[in-house]
TORGULUM-725241 format. One record per residue (C-alpha): residue in one letter; residue number from 1; chain; x, y, z. Coordinates in steps of 0.05 Angstrom, whole numbers, padded with zeros to 5 digits. Example, Ala and Ser with C-alpha at 12.3 -4.5 7.8 and 13.67 -1.06 7.14 Angstrom:
// residues 2
> a:1:A:00246:-00090:00156 $
> s:2:A:00273:-00021:00143 $
END
This chain:
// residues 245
> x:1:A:-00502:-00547:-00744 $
> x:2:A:-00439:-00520:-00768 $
> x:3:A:-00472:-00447:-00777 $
> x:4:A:-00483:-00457:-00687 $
> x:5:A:-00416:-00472:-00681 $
> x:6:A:-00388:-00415:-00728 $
> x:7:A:-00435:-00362:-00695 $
> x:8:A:-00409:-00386:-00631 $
> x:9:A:-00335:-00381:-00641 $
> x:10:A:-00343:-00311:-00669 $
> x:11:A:-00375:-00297:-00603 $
> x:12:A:-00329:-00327:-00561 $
> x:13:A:-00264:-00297:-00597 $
> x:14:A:-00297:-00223:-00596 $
> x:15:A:-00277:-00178:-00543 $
> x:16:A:-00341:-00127:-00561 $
> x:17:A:-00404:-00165:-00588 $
> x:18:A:-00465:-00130:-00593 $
> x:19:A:-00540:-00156:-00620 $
> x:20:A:-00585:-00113:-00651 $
> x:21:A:-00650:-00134:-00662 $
> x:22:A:-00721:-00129:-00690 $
> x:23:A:-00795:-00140:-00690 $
> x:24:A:-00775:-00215:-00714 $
> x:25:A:-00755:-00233:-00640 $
> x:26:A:-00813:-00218:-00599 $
> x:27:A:-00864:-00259:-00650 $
> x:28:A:-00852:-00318:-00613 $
> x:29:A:-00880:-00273:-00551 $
> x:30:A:-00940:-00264:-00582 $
> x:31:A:-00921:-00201:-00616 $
> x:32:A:-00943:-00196:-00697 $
> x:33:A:-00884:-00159:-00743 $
> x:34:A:-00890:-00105:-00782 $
> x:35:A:-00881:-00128:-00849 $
> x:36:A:-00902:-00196:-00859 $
> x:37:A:-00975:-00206:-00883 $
> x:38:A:-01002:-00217:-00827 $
> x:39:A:-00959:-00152:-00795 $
> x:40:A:-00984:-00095:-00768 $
> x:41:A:-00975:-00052:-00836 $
> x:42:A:-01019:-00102:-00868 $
> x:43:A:-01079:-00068:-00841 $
> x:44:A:-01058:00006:-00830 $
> x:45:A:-01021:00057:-00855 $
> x:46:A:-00962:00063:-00819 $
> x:47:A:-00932:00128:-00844 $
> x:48:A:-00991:00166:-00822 $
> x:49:A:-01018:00126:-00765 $
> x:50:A:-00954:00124:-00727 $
> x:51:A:-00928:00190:-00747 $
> x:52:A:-00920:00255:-00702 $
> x:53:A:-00965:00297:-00741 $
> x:54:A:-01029:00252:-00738 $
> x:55:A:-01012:00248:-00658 $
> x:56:A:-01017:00327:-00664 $
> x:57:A:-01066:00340:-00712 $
> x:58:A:-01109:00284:-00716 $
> x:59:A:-01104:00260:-00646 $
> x:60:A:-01165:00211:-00670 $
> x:61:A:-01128:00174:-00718 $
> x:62:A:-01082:00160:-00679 $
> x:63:A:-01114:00128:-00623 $
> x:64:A:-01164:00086:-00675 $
> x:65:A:-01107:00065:-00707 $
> x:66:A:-01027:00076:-00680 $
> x:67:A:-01048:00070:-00607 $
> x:68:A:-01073:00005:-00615 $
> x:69:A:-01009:-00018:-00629 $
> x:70:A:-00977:00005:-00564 $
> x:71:A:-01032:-00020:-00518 $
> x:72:A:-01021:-00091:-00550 $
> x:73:A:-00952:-00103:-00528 $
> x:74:A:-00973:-00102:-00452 $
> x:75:A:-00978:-00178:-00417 $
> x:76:A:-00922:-00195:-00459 $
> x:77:A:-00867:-00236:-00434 $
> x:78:A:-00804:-00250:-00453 $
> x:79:A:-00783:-00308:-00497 $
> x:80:A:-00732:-00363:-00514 $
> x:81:A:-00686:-00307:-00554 $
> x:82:A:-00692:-00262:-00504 $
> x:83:A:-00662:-00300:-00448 $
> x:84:A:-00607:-00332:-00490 $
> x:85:A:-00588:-00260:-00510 $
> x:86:A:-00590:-00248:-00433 $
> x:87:A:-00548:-00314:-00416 $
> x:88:A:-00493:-00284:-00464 $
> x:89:A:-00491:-00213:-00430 $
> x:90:A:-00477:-00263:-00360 $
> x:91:A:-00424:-00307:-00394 $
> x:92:A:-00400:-00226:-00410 $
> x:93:A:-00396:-00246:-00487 $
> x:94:A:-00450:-00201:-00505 $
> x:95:A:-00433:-00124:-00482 $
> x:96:A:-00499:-00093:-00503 $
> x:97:A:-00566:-00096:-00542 $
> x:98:A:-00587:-00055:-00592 $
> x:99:A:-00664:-00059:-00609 $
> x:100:A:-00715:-00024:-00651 $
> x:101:A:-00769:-00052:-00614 $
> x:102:A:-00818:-00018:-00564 $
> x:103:A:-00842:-00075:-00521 $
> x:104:A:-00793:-00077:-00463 $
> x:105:A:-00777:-00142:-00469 $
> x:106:A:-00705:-00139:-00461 $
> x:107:A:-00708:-00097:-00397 $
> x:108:A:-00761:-00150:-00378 $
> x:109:A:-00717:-00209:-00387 $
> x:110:A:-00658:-00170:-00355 $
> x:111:A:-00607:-00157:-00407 $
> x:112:A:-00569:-00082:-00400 $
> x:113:A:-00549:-00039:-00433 $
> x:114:A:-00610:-00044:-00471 $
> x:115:A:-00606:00015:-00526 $
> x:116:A:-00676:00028:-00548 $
> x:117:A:-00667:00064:-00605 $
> x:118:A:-00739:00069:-00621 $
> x:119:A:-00762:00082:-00557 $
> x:120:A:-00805:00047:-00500 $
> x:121:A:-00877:00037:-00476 $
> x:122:A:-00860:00041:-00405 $
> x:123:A:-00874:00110:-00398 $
> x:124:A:-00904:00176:-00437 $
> x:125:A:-00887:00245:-00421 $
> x:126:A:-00927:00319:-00435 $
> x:127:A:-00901:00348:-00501 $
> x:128:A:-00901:00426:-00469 $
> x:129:A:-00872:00413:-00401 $
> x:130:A:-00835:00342:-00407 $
> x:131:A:-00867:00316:-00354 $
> x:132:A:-00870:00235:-00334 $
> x:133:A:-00927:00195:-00333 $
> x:134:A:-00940:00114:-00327 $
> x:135:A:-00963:00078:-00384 $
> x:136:A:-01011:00055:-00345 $
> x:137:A:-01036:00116:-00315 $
> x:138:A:-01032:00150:-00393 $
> x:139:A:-01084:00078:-00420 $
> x:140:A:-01128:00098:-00360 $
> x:141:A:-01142:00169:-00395 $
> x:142:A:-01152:00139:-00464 $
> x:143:A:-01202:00090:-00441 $
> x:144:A:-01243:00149:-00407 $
> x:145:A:-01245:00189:-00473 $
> x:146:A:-01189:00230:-00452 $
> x:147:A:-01168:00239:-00528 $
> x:148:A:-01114:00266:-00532 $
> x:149:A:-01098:00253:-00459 $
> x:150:A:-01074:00315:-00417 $
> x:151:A:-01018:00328:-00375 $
> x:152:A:-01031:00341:-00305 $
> x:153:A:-00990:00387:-00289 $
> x:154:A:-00995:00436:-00352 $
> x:155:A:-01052:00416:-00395 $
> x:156:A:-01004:00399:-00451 $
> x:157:A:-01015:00343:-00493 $
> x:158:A:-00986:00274:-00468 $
> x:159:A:-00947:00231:-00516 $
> x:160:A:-00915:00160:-00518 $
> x:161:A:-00840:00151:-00502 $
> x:162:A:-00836:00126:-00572 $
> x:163:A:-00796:00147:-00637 $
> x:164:A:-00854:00160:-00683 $
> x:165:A:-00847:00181:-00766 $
> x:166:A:-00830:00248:-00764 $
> x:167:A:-00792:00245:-00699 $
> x:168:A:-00709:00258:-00689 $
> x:169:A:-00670:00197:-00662 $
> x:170:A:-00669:00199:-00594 $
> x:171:A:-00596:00199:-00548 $
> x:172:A:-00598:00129:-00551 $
> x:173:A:-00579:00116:-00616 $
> x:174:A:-00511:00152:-00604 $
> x:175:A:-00495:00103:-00563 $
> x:176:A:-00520:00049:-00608 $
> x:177:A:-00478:00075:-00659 $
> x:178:A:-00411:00077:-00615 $
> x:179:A:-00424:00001:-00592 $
> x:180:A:-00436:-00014:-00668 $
> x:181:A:-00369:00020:-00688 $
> x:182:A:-00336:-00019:-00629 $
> x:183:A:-00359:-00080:-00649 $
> x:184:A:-00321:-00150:-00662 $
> x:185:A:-00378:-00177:-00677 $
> x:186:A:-00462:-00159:-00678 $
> x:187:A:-00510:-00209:-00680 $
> x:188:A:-00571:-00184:-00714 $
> x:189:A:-00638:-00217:-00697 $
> x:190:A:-00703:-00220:-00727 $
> x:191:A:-00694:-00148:-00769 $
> x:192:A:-00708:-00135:-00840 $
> x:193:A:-00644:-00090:-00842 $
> x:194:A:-00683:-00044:-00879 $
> x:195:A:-00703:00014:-00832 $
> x:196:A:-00661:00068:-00826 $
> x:197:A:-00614:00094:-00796 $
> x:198:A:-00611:00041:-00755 $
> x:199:A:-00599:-00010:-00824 $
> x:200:A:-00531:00027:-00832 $
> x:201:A:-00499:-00003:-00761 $
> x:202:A:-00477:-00074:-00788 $
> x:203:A:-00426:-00042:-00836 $
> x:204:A:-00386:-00020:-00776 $
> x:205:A:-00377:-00091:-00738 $
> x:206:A:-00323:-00132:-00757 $
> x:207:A:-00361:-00189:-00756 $
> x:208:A:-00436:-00201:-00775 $
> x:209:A:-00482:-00266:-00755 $
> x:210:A:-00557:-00253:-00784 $
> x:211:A:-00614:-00299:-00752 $
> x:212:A:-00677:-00282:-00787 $
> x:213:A:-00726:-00317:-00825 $
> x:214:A:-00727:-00273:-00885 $
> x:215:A:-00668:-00247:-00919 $
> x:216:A:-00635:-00181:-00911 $
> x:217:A:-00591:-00137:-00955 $
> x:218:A:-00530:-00156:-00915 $
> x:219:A:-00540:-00230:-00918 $
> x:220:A:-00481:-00236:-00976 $
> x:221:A:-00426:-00200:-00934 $
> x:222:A:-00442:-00233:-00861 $
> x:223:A:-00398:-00275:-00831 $
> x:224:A:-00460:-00332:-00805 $
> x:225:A:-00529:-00329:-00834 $
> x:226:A:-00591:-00368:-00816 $
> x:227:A:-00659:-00371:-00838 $
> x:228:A:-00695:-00395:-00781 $
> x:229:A:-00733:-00375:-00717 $
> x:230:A:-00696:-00338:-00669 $
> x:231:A:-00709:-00363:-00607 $
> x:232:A:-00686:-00443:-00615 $
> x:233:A:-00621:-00413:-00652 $
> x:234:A:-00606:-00366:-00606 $
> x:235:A:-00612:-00413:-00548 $
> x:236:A:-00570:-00468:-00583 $
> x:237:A:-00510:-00411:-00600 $
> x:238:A:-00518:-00385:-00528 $
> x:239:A:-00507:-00460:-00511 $
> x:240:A:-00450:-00474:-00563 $
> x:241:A:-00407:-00405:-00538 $
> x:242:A:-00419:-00433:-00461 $
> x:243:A:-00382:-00508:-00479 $
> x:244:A:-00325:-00465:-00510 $
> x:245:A:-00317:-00419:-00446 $
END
């Protein structure tokens, strides 16, 4: 395809690449989207089920509804796109990964830096005293009842290392911004490009390859654009930029 072997000489030429990427490449992982039909928004209100003040107001609603979510993404394993975004950070033509997602499966598959500008499921902490706790040791509490699950240490209310509605950005997403403004090129994969602020970093990279089944606003100024599923494409570009090394 000549769209492989464009995306791949972009790659190869950039001194700075960067991916960012969305709920689009962990479906083939077993993970649904959020905005396809058969997304997670198609059966709940996202705005208030996943927002900061149900977590502290209506602690109920948000572990009928938001939690769900979370617990979901553990077992998961990374995929095809994953590891050929990996394979690109080891032929050091990929110098980081941006990702809204939550399910760890970057870190899983290896890659760093891994910016998480959404935040992670690997961990919660107490909302008074900022304390640490294991996912898993935070699921054990909500499957006893523990609603909203305690801290031990303070009694304060425990909370997901996750970016909720409602929530600032976290640190991470200054860095995602500097690696977006230093970029030669940014492969975006499997993200609607239309969730701030993180949909205003592909303006900054000089170059802009979009793998993603639907369209997305940028599609008419990027360099390489393909409609398809990410992980075959993504493993036949990692392929393409490793002949022309």
């Amino acid at each position: 395809m000549d769209q492989i072997k464009k995306a791949a000489e972009l790659i190869v030429n950039g001194k700075y690449n960067v991916a960012l990427t969305g709920a689009g490449i962990s479906t083939e992982s077993g993970i649904p989207d959020f905005r396809s039909a058969s997304g997670y928004y198609a059966s709940m209100d996202p705005m208030a089920a996943l927002s900061r003040d149900t977590l502290l107001y209506n602690p109920k609603r948000f572990y009928n509804e938001g939690y769900r979510i979370l617990e979901d993404l553990a077992g998961k394993e990374p995929n095809k796109g994953h590891k050929a975004l990996k394979k690109l950070q080891d032929l050091n033509k990929l110098q980081g990964i941006i990702t809204q997602n939550i399910d760890n499966l970057h870190t899983r598959a290896g890659s760093a830096p891994v910016y998480e500008v959404h935040g992670e499921t690997r961990g919660v902490h107490c909302n008074e005293c900022n304390g640490p706790l294991t996912f898993e040791a935070y699921k054990e509490k909500v499957h006893k009842g523990e609603i909203p699950p305690k801290c031990d240490i303070c009694g304060g209310m425990l909370r997901p290392n996750v970016v909720m509605f409602g929530d600032m950005m976290p640190p991470a997403f200054e860095k995602a911004y500097d690696a977006a403004k230093r970029a030669d090129v940014m492969i975006v994969v499997g993200s609607s490009l239309q969730v701030a602020p993180v949909s205003y970093l592909p303006q900054f990279a000089k170059s802009l390859i979009i793998v993603n089944k639907e369209r997305t606003p940028y599609d008419r100024d990027a360099d390489v654009v393909i409609h398809e599923g990410c992980g075959e494409i993504l493993t036949l570009i990692s392929e393409e930029v490793e002949k022309l090394l």
